[in-house]
Structure formats: structure tokens, C-alpha cells
KEKESE-655959 format. One line per 10 residues: number of its first residue (from 1); their letters; for each residue x, y, z of N, C-alpha, C. Coordinates in steps of 0.05 Angstrom, whole numbers. Atoms other than C-alpha are relative to their C-alpha. Layout:
<recs>
NUM> a> X,Y,Z,X,Y,Z,X,Y,Z; ... $
</recs>
This chain:
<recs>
1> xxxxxxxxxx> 12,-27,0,2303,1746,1674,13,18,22; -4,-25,-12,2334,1816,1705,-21,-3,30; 24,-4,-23,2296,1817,1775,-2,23,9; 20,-39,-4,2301,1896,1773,-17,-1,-16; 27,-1,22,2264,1882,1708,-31,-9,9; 23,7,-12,2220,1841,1745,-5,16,13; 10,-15,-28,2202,1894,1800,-5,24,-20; 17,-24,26,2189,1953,1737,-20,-4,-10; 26,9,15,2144,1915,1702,-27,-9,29; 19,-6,-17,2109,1907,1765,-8,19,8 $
11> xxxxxxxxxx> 8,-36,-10,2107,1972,1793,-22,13,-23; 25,-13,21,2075,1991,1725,-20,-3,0; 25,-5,-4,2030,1951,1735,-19,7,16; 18,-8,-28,1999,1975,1801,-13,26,-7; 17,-15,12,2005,2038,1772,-6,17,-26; 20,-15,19,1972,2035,1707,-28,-16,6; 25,2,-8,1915,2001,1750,-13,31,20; -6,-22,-14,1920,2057,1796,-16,22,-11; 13,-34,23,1910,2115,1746,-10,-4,-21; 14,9,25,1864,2083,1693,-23,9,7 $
21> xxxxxxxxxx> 30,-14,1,1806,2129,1681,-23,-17,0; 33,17,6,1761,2077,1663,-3,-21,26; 6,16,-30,1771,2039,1736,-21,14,10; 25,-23,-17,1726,2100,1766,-18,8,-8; 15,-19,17,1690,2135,1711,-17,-20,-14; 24,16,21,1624,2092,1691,-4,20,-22; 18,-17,24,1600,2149,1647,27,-14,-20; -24,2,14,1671,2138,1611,-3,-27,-10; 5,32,15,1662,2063,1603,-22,-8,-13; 13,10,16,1597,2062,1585,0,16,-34 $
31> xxxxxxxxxx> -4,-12,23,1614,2115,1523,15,-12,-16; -26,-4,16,1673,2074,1503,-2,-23,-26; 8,18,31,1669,2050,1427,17,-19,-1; -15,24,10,1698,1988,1400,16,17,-19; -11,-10,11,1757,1998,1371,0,-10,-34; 6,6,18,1764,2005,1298,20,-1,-20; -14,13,16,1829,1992,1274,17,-3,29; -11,0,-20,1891,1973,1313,19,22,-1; -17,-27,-7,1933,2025,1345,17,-9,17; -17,2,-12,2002,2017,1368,10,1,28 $
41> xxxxxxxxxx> -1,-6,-30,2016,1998,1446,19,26,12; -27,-22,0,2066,2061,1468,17,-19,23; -24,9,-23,2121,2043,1509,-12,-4,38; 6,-2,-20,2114,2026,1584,10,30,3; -12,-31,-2,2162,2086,1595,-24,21,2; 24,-17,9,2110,2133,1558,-26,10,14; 19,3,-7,2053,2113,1588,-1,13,32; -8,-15,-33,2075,2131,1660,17,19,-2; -12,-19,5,2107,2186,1643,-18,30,0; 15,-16,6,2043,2212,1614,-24,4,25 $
51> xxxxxxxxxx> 25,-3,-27,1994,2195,1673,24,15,18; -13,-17,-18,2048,2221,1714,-5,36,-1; -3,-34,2,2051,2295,1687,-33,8,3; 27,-14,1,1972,2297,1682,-11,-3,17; 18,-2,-24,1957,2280,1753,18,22,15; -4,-30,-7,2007,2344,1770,-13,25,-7; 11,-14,12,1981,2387,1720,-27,2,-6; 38,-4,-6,1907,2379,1721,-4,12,29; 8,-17,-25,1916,2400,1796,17,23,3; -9,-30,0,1964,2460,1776,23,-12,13 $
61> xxxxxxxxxx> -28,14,-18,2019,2414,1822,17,-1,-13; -29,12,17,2087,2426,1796,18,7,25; -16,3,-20,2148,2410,1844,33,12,-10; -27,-17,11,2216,2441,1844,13,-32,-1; -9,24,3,2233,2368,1861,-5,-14,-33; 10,12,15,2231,2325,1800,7,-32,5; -4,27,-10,2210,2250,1817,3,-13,-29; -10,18,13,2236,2189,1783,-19,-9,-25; 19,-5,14,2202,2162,1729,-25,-23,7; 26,25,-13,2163,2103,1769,-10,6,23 $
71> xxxxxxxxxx> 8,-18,-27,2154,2156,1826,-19,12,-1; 11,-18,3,2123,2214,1796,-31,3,4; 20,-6,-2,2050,2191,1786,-14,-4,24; 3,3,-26,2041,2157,1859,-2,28,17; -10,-19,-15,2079,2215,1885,-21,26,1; 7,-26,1,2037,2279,1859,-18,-20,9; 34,0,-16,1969,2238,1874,0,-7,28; 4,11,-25,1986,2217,1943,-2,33,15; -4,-30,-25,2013,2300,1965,-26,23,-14; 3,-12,8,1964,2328,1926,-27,16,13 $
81> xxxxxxxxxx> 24,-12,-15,1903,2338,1973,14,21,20; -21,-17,-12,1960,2369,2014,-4,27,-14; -4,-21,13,1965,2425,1962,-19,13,-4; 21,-14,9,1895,2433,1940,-18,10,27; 9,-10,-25,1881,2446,2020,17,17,10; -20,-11,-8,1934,2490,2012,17,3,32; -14,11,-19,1974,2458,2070,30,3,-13; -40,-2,11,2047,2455,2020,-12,10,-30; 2,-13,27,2062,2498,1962,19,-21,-18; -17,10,20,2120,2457,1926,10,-29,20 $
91> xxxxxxxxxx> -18,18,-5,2158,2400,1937,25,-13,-4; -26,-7,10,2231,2408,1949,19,-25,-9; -20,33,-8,2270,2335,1959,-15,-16,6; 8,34,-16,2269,2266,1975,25,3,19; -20,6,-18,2303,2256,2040,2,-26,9; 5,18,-14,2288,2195,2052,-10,-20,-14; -3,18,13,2285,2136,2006,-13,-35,13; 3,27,-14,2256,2064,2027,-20,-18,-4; 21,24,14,2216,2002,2015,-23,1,12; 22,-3,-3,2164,2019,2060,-17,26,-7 $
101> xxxxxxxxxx> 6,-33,7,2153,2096,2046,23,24,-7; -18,-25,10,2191,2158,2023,-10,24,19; 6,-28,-8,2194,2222,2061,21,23,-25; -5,-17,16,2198,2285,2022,2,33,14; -5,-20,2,2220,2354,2038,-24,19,-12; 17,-23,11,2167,2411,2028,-1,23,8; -4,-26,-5,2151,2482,2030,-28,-6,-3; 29,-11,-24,2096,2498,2081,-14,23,-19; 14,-24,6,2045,2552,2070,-8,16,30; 8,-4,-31,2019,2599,2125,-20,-16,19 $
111> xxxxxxxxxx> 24,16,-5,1964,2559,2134,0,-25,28; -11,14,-23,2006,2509,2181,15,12,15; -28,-13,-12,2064,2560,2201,21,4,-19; -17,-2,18,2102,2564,2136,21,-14,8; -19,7,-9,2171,2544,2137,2,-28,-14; -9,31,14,2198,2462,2115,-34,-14,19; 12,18,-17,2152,2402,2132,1,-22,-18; -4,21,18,2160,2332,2112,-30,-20,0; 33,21,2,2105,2282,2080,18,-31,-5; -16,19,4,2123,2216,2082,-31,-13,-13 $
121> xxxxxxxxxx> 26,-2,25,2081,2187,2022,8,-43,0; -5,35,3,2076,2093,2033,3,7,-32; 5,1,15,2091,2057,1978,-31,-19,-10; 26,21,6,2029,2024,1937,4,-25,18; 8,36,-10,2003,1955,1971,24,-1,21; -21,4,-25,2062,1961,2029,-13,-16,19; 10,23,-25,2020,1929,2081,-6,-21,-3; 18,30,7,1993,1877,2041,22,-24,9; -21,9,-12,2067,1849,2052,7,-2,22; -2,2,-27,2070,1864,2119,14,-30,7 $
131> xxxxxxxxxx> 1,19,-10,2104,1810,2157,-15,-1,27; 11,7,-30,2066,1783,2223,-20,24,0; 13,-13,-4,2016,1833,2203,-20,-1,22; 22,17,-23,1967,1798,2251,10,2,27; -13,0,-31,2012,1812,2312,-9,27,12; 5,-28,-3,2006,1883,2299,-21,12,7; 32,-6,3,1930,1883,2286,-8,-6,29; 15,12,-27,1915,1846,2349,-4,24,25; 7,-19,-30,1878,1888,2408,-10,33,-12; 11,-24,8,1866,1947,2360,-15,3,-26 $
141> xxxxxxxxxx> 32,-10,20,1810,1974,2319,5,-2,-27; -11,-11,32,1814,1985,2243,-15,24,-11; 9,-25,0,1806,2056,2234,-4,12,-38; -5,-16,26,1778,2100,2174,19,18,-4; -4,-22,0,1797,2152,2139,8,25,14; 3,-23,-17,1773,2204,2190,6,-8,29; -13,4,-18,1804,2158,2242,-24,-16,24; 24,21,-15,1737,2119,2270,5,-25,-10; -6,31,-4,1739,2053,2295,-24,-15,-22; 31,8,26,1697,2018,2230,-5,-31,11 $
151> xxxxxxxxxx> 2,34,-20,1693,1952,2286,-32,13,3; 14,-8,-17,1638,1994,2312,-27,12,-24; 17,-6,25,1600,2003,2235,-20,-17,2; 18,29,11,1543,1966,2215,3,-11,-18; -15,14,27,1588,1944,2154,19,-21,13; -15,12,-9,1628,1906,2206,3,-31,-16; -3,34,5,1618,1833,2184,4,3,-36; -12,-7,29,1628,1858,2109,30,1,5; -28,-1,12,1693,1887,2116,12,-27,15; -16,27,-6,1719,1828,2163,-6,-13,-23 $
161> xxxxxxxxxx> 0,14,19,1700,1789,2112,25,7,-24; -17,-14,20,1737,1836,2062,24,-2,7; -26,-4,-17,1797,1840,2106,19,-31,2; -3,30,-1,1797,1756,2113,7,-6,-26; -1,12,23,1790,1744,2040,25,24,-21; -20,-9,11,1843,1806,2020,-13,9,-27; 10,-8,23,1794,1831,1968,13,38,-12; -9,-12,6,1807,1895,1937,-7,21,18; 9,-18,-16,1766,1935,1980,9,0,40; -11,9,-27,1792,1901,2043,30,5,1 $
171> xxxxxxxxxx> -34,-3,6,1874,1914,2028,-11,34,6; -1,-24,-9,1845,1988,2018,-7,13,35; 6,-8,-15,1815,1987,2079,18,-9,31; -23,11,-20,1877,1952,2120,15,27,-11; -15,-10,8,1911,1999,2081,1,30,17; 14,-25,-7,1876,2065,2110,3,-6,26; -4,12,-29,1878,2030,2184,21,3,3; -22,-3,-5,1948,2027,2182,14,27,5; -15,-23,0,1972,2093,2162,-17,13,19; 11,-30,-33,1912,2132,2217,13,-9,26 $
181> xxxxxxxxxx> -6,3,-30,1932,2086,2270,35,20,10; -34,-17,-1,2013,2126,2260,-12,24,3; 13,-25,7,1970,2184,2247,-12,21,26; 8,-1,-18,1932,2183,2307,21,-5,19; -21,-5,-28,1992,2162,2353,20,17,-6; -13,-28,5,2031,2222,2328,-18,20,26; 19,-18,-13,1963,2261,2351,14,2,30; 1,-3,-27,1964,2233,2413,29,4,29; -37,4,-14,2046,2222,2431,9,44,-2; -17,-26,3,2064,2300,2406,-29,21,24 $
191> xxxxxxxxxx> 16,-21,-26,1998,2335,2456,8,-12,26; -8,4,-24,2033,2295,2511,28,12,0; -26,-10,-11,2095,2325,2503,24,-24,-16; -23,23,16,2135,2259,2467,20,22,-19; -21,6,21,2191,2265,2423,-5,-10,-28; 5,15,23,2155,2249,2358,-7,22,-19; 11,-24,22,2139,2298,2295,-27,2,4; 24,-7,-6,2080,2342,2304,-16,-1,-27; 8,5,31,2029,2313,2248,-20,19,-1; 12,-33,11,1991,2370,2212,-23,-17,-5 $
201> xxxxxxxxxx> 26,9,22,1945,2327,2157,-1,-25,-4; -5,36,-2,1939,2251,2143,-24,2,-32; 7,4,27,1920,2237,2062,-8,-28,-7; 6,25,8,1898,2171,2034,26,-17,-7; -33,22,3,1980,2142,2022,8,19,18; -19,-16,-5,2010,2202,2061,-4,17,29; -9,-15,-27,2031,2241,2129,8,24,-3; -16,-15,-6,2043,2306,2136,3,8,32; -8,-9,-23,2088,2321,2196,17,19,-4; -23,-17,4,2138,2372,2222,23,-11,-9 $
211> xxxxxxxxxx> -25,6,19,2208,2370,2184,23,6,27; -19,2,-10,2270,2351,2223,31,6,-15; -20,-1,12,2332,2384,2195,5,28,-8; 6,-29,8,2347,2447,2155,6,-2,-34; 5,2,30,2344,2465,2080,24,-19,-20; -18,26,14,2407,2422,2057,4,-27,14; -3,17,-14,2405,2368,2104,-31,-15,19; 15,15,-24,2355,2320,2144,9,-9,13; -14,5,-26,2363,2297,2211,3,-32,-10; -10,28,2,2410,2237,2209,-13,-25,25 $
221> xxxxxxxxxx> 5,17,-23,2378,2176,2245,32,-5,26; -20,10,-21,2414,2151,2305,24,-19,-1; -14,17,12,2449,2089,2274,22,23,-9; -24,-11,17,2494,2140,2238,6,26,20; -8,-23,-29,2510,2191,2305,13,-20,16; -11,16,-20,2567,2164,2344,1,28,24; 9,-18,-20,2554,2202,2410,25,-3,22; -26,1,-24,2605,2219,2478,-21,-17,19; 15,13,-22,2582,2181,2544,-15,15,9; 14,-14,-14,2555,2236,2573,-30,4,-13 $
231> xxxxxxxxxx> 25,-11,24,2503,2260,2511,-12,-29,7; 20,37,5,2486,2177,2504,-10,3,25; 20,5,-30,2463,2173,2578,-14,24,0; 16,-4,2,2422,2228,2571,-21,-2,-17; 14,3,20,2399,2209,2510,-15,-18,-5; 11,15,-8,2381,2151,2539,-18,-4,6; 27,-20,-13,2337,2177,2592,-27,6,-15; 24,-17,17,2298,2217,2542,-16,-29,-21; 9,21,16,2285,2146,2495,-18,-8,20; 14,16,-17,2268,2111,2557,-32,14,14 $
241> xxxxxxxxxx> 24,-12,-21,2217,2169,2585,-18,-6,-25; 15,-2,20,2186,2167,2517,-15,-21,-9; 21,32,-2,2171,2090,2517,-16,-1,18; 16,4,-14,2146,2105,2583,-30,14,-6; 21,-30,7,2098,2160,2558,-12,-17,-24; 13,21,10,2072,2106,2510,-12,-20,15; 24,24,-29,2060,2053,2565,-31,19,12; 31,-8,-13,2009,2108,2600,-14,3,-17; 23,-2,20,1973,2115,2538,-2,-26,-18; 10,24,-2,1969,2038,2528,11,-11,-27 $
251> xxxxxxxxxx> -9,5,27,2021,2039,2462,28,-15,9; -27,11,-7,2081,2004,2458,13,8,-44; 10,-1,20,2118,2018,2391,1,-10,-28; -1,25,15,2129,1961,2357,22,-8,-22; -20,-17,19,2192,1984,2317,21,4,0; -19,-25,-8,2229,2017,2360,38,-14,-2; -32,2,-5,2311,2025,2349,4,21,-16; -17,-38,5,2363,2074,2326,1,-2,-20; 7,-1,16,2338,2063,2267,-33,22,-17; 28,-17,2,2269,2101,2273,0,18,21 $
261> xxxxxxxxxx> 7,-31,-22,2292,2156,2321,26,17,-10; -11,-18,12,2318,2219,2286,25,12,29; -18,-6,-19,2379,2257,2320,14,33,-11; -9,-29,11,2388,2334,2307,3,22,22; -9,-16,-12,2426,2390,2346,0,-16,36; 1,17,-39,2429,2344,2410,-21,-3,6; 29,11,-4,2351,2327,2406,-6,-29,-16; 9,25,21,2320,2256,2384,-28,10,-2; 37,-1,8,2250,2251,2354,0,-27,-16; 8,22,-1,2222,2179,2354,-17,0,-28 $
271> xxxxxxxxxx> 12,-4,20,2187,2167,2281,-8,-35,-6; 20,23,9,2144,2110,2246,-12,-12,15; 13,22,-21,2089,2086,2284,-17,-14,-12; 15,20,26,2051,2040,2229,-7,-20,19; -2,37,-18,2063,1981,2275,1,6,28; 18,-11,-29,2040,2017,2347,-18,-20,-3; 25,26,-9,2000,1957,2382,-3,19,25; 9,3,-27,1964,1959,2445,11,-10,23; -24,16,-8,2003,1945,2496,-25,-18,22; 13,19,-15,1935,1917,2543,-16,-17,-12 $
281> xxxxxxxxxx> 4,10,22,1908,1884,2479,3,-28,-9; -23,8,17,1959,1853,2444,6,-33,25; -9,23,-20,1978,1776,2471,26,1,-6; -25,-1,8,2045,1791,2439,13,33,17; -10,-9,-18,2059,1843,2485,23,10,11; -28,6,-26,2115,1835,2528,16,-2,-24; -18,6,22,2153,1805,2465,8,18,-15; -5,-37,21,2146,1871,2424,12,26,19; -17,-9,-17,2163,1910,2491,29,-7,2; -32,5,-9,2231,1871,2503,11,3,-29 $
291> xxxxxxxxxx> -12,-4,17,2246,1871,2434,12,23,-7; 5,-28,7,2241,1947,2428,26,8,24; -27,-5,-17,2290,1956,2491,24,-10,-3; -29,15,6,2338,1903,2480,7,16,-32; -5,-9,29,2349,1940,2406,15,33,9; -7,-25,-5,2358,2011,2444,16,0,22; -18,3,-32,2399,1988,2509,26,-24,-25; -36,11,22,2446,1947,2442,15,24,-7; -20,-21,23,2463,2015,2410,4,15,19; -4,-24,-27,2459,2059,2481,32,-20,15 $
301> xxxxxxxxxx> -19,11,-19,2517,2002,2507,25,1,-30; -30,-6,22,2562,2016,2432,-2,29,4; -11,-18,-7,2561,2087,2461,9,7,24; 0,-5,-35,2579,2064,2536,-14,4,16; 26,3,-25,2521,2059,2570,-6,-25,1; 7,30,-3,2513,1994,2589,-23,0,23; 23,-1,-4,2438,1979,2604,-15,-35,5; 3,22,5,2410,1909,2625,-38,3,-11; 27,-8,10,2348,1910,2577,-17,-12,8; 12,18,-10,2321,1851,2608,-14,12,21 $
311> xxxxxxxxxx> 10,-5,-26,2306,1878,2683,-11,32,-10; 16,-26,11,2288,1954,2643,-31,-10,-15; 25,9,-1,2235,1912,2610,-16,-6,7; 6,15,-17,2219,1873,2665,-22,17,18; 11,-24,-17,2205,1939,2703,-20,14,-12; 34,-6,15,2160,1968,2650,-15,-14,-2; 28,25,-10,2114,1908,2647,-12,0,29; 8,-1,-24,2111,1906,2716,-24,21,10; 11,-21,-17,2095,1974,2730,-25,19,-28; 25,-14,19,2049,1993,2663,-21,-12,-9 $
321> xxxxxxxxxx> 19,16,17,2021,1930,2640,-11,-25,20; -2,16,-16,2026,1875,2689,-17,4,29; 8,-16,-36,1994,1910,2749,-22,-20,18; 13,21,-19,1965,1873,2807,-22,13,4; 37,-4,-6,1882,1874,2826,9,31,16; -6,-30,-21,1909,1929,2879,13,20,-18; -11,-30,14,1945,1979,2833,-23,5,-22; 23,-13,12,1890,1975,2781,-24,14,15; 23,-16,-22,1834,1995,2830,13,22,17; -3,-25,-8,1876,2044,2851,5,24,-17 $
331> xxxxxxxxxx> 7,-18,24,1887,2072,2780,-31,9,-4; 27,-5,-3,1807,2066,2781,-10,26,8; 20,-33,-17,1798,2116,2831,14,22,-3; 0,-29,4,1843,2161,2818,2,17,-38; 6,-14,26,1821,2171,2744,-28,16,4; 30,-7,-8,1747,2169,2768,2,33,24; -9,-25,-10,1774,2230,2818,4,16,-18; -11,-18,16,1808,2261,2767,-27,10,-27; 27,-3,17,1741,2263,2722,-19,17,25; 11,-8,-19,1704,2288,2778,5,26,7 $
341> x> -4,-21,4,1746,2344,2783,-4,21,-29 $
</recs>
């Protein structure tokens, strides 16, 4: 058997569970007659073709883009709360292709500032795959929707349950945890000043943030920018202040290389934070720290900067996470000061 074939016929089926009216609509199921002769299956093709155009067109959503044909119906229902909160009028491109999510090219409305902005839209069930998902999870909450900790519900011992046993309601609700916790450390990384896209909206599959690039082009990750010595050591600098500026807000970001940090007009901007742990949390820690440097002090020393990631790691643990009885009690007081004022 074809094993693209295999991976079509799957995809279909996610989503023609996905967009099957009669999953949601009791009134609809309980109306629905036995059938009374047989009627011809239509093509897979067909069938997603047709849920595709009718979850654009029932919301008026048509794109200058035109998605694939195992894209399209995902695609309009993931951006589409986007549109009907008139946040993006159209949707220009795919810039951005990939097994965990797609980012897409759009046209803003005034509503955010007009102008480009990109949504980056998961694909179906992505986390359920996750590897070492459990490393990730550890030390932090599992957030709704609207970004509350649902540890702190009186549904708690339900969804753990749901979450343990991977039921359907529990994958949605890992599912929703995942993408606020990126959602939320956008929030909180771009009002400190970071290097990360400023996020607008956050949808049930989808992100909207600011757009890196200009109308024919997105900003090329880092991996594909060979840089002079001079640019790389500052460019350095700016990576390294920006992990630090995660240590004081207790993130580390679980990810990180020149793989997930954009590079346009001589600026970076740091992107995907799905897999943001805790850095006082987390017993995996330190390991996700050194990983994350040794990966950015590999590609900062193939542009001549030679960096020992070991003793740079060493030094952030020390001085963010690691801290002796005496430096915490002195963070103590001067937060408790700083409240006071």
C-alpha cells in the first residue's frame, strides 16, 4: 500500500468526523429517516471538497488564497472566527507549510491596525502525537479556552481522568491547553519587550499574530541567513537577552534553535511556544535549558562566534533558577517592596 495513500485516507477521515452535521446537531439526528433505497457513496475527493466550500460560504469566507484539497475545510473553520470578529478580511498565502501547523498570510482589518498578519492554524490531533508530551506538561496548568487554569475547576478530577484515559473530550481539552499556553506566552513575552510576534486573537486550532515579512516574501528563519561576525555577535546578545527575559518570567522555551527564530532586515523574532515549560516547575528543567543553548551557541559558532553553551547554561540556572535560600529572600523583599509601592 502507497503510504501517501495511507496518510489521505486518513486525513479524510478526521475530517469527515470533523464536519459531520449529525456529530453536533441532535435535532438533525433525531429527524433522520431510514433510508429507502441505496444511494451511491460519492468519491472521497467530492465529499471534502463539498464540506470544504460550505464551511467558507455559509460564513461569506472566500480567500484570494486557494487551499489544497485536504486543507480547505480545516483551514476556513479554524480562521473563521477571525473573520466573523472581523479581525482579517481575506486570506492571502501559505508561508509556511509543516507537520505541526501552517502559517498563513492575511489581510488585517482596521480593527487590529490593518496591514499583513499571520495565523498560524495546528494541524488536527497534532498534540495527541506529541513526543515526551509529559515533559512539557509538567509544572504547568491546563488552560481553557479563555486561558484559565481548569486545575482550579470543580471538573478537575473529570477532566484528569479525561486527559489519562485520552478520551475525546480530554485530547480536546490537551488540545486547547496547548495552543493558550503559546498564546498566553506571546501575551506575556511581547508586553515585556521580547522578540516574539505580537498575538492579536487565539481561535480554537489557530493564532493570530503580527506578520514578519512583506507582501511577496516571509521572514526567512535563521537556519537559512548566513550572517558576518559582527551582525552574529550581536545577534547573539539579543537571543541570549531574550532567554533571559523568559527565565524572569519563569519560562524556558522548550524548542528553541535557528529553526524557530525568524530573521528580517537585521531583526530576529523568536516564534512557537507550544512547548514553553516552567522553568521552577518542571523536573526536566535544566535539560530543556541546556538543550535550547547548546542548539543556539551550535549555529552562533557556524557564524564565528564561538560560545561555550555549557558554562552560558550553567550561568542561567545559577542565576534564575538555582538560587540560594539568600537570593530568594532577597527576591522576596524586593517584590513585596515593589508591591507596596
Amino acid at each position: 500500500m502507497n503510504p501517501k495513500h495511507d496518510s489521505y485516507l486518513d486525513d479524510y477521515e478526521q475530517y469527515e468526523t470533523l464536519f459531520d452535521p449529525m456529530r453536533s446537531d441532535r435535532k438533525a439526528r433525531r429527524g433522520r429517516k431510514p433510508k429507502t433505497k441505496h444511494t451511491p457513496k460519492k468519491p472521497q475527493q467530492q465529499v471534502i471538497a463539498e464540506l470544504g466550500e460550505s464551511v467558507g460560504l455559509e460564513g461569506g469566507f472566500k480567500t484570494t488564497y486557494q487551499p489544497g484539497l485536504f486543507e480547505e475545510g480545516w483551514l476556513l473553520q479554524s480562521l473563521r472566527d477571525f473573520y466573523t470578529q472581523h479581525y482579517i478580511s481575506d486570506v492571502l498565502a501559505r508561508v509556511k507549510g509543516g507537520k505541526e501547523a501552517s502559517v498563513y498570510r492575511c489581510q488585517a482589518t482596521p480593527a487590529i491596525g490593518g496591514g499583513l498578519v499571520a495565523a498560524k492554524v495546528y494541524r488536527p490531533n497534532i498534540f495527541r502525537n506529541l513526543r515526551n508530551d509529559a515533559m512539557y506538561r509538567e509544572g504547568r496548568g491546563v488552560l481553557s479556552a479563555e486561558g484559565h487554569d481548569l486545575n482550579q475547576s470543580v471538573h478537575t478530577d473529570r477532566m484528569q481522568r479525561a486527559l489519562g484515559k485520552k478520551t475525546a473530550y480530554g485530547r480536546q481539552v490537551a488540545h486547547t491547553s496547548w495552543l493558550m499556553h503559546e498564546f498566553k506566552t506571546l501575551q506575556t513575552l511581547h508586553a515585556a519587550g521580547g522578540a516574539v510576534p505580537k498575538p492579536f486573537a487565539a481561535g480554537e486550532n489557530a493564532i493570530l499574530m503580527s506578520y514578519h515579512g512583506d507582501e511577496d516574501r516571509a521572514a526567512p528563519i535563521l537556519q537559512d541567513v548566513v550572517l558576518d561576525v559582527d551582525e552574529a555577535r550581536s545577534l547573539f546578545n539579543v537571543v541570549l537577552w531574550n532567554v533571559e527575559l523568559m527565565l524572569k518570567h519563569n519560562l524556558i522555551h522548550g524548542d528553541l534553535s535557528p529553526y524557530n527564530i525568524l530573521y528580517w532586515e537585521g531583526r530576529i523574532t523568536i516564534i512557537d511556544f507550544p512547548q514553553v515549560i516552567n522553568s521552577q516547575g518542571n523536573g526536566s528543567a535544566r535539560f530543556v535549558l541546556e538543550r535550547d543553548i547548546i542548539r543556539i551557541c551550535d549555529y552562533f559558532a557556524e557564524q564565528g562566534v564561538e560560545r561555550d553553551a555549557e558554562a552560558v547554561a550553567h550561568r542561567l540556572w545559577k542565576r534564575y533558577i538555582a538560587k540560594s535560600p539568600r537570593d530568594q529572600k532577597a527576591d522576596e523583599s524586593r517584590l513585596l517592596a515593589e508591591d507596596e509601592e
